[in-house]
N, C-alpha and C positions, 0 to 999 in steps of 0.2 A: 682234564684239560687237554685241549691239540696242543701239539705244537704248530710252529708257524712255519719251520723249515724243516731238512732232512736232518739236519744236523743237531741233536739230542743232549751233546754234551757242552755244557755253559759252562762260561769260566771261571776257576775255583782258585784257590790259595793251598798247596798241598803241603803238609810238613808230616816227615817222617818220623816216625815217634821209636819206642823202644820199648822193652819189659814185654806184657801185654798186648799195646797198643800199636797196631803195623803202622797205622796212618791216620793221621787226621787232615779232614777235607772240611775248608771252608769257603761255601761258596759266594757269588757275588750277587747282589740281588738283582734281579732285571724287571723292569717295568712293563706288563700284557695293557698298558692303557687304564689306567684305574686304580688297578692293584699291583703286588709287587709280589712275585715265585723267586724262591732260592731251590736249585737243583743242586743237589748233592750227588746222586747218583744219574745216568752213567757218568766218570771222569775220564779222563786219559789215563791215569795209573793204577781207574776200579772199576772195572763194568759194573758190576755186583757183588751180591754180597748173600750168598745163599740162593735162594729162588728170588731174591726183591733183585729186577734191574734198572728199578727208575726208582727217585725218590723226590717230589714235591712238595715244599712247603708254601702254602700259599697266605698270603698277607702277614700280622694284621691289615685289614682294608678298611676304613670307612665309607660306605659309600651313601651319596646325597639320593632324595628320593628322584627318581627315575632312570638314574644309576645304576650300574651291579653287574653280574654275572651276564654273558651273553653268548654263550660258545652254541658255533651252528653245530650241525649233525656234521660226524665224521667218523672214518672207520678204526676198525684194531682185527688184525689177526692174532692166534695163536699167543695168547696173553690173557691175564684174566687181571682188573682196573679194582682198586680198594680203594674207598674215599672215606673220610673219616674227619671230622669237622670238631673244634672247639667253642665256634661261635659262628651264628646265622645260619642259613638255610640252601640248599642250591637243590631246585627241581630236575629232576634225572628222568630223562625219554629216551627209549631206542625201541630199535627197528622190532625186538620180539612184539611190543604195542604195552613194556610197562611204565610208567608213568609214576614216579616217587620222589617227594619230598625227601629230602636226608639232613637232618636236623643233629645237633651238638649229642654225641656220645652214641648216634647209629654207625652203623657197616654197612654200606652199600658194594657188593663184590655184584662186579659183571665179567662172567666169562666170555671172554668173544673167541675164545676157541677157531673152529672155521671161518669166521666171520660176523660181526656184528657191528652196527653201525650207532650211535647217541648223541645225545646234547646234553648239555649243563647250562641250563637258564636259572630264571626265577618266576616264581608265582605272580601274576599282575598284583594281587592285594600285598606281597610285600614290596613291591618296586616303589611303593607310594610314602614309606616311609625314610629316615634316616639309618641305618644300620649295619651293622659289620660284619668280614667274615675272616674264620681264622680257621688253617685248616690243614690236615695232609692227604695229596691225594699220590698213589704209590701203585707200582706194576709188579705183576708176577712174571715169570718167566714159567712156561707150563714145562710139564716133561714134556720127551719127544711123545712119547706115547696117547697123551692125551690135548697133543696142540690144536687136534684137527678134531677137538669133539662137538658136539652139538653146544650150542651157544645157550648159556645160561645168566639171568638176574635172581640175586637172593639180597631182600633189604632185613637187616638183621636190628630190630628196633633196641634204642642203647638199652633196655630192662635186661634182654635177652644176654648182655656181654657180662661174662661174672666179672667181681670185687676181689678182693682181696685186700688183708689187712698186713702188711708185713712188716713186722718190730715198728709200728705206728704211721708205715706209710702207706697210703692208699695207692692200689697196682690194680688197673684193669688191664685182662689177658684178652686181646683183644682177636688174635689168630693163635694156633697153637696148644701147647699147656707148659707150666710154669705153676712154681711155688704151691703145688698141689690140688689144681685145677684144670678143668680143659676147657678153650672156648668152642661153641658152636658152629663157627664161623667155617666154613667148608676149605679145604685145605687137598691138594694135588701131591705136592712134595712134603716133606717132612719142613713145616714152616713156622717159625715164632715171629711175634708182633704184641709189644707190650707198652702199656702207657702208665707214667708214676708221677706221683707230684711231690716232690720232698721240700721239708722249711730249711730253713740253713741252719748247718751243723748236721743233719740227719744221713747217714748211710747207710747203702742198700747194692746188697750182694746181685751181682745178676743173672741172672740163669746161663748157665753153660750151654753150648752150643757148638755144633762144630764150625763153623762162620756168625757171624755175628756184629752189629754195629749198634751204637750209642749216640742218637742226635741231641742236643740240647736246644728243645723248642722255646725255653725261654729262661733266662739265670745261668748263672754257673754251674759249672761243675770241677770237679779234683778226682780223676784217677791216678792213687799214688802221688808222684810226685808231680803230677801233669795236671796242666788248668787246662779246662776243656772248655773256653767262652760259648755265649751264648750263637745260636744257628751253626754250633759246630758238629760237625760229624767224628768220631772215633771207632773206625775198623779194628776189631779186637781180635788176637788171634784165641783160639783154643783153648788156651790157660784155663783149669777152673776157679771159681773162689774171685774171681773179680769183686771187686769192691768201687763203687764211686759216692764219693761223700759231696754234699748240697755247700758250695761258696755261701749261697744266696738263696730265696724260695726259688724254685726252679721246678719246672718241667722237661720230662725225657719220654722218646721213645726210643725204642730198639727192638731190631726188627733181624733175622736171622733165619738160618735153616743148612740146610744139608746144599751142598753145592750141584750144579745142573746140567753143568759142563756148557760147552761156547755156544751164545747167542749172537745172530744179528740183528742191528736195530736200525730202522728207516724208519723218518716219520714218525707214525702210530702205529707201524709195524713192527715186531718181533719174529724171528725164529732159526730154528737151528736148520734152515735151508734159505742160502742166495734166491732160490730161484722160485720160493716162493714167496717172500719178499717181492718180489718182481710181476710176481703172478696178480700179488694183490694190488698192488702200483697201478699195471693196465685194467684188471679190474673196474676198478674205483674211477679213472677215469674214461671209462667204457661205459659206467654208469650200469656195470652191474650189481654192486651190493643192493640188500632192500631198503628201504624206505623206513624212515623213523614216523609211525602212526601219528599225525598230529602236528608233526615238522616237518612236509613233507618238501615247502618252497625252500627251503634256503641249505644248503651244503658248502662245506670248504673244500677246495680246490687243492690239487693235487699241488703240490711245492716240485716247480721242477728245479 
């Protein structure tokens, strides 16, 4: 998804926690016209949290048929976009000329590196029906070293993300490796991203990390002696041997990695230079990025 201003960080509910847990962030939902995003990541007290410095949850949405998804083409520097969906569909174009459907339990990772431009629409044959979409769509922070690489799309169809079965819960390793698996999913820093579904009563250890955070995408949660409600975020520190036990059936992910040092963030832009930041601003509204194959009439506008 764009954002609609320069201004990245939506307003949260922060409480300080203790043991383990440095902070739990919860944020407040806002309305894109339709459907409804909760950002959790950037805050005022968290940019990030390993390599991840954006963190959207988008809906649930119902949407009526002719309804849905409609984001024009727009840019990213120096950042690389993971979309990850629980329910419905959203059609992905950019400027390389690819063109993918990303459907419940794919990875969609777009490197935009030096620059790349997309959209996130829908297919005409599904705008025609009634239908929903549930989903996380989340940013990498690149190293410096690889911020300015050649720009890359890899859809990663959900067969291709391993399972795992741990003391009876089912854990997809969706970036990363974890509980004795690696995923495929192409990785720049040392990055974890893991999805579990637990019934209530069920707990499950979480992989160690040197950064690391805990969303609950829907039910409860209990770390120790901390209730972690649902659409909450909890920034864990380093401790290993974490534990969180299920209030309620519940779904979590948690997303982590080795730290990257200082980003900035403008818009759709990232990086560890002001001035390129700046570069891509005038760019974008010089109307030099390329052209999304297929999208080529409609663009959003620079947010001054």
């Amino acid at each position: 998804m764009s954002n609609e201003t320069q201004q990245l960080e939506l307003e949260c509910d922060i409480t300080h926690g203790c043991g383990a847990i440095e902070l739990i962030i919860t944020p407040k939902q806002k309305d894109l016209g339709g459907f409804s995003v909760r950002r959790t990541l950037p805050t005022i007290e968290r940019k990030k949290v390993g390599p991840w410095i954006f963190f959207d949850h988008m809906g649930p949405a119902e949407f009526e048929p002719g309804n849905g998804i409609n984001v024009r083409p727009h840019p990213h520097v120096n950042l690389a976009t993971v979309t990850y969906l629980f329910e419905g569909e959203i059609l992905h174009r950019d400027s390389l000329g690819s063109l993918q459907p990303i459907q419940p339990g794919d990875v969609n990772l777009m490197v935009a590196g030096k620059g790349i431009v997309h959209s996130e629409r829908e297919r005409p044959e599904v705008t025609t029906t009634r239908r929903r979409l549930h989903g996380l769509q989340l940013w990498l922070a690149l190293p410096e070293a690889d911020e300015e690489t050649t720009p890359d799309f890899i859809h990663y169809p959900s067969a291709q993300i391993p399972s795992v079965n741990e003391g009876g819960i089912p854990v997809r390793v969706i970036m990363g490796e974890a509980y004795g698996v690696r995923s495929p999913v192409k990785t720049f820093a040392r990055t974890l991203y893991i999805e579990a579904r637990l019934n209530a009563g069920q707990s499950l250890q979480l992989p160690d990390e040197q950064e690391r955070a805990v969303y609950v995408v829907d039910g409860e949660l209990r770390a120790r002696d901390t209730h972690l409600p649902q659409h909450s975020m909890a920034v864990l520190n380093d401790e290993p041997g974490v534990t969180v036990t299920a209030v309620t059936d519940c779904t979590l992910a948690l997303v982590g990695g080795e730290p990257i040092g200082q980003r900035f963030i403008d818009w759709n832009f990232v990086s560890s230079r002001k001035e390129r930041i700046t570069q891509a601003r005038e760019d974008w509204k010089a109307g030099n990025f390329p052209k999304v194959p297929g999208d080529e009439e409609e663009f959003i506008p620079l947010p001054e």
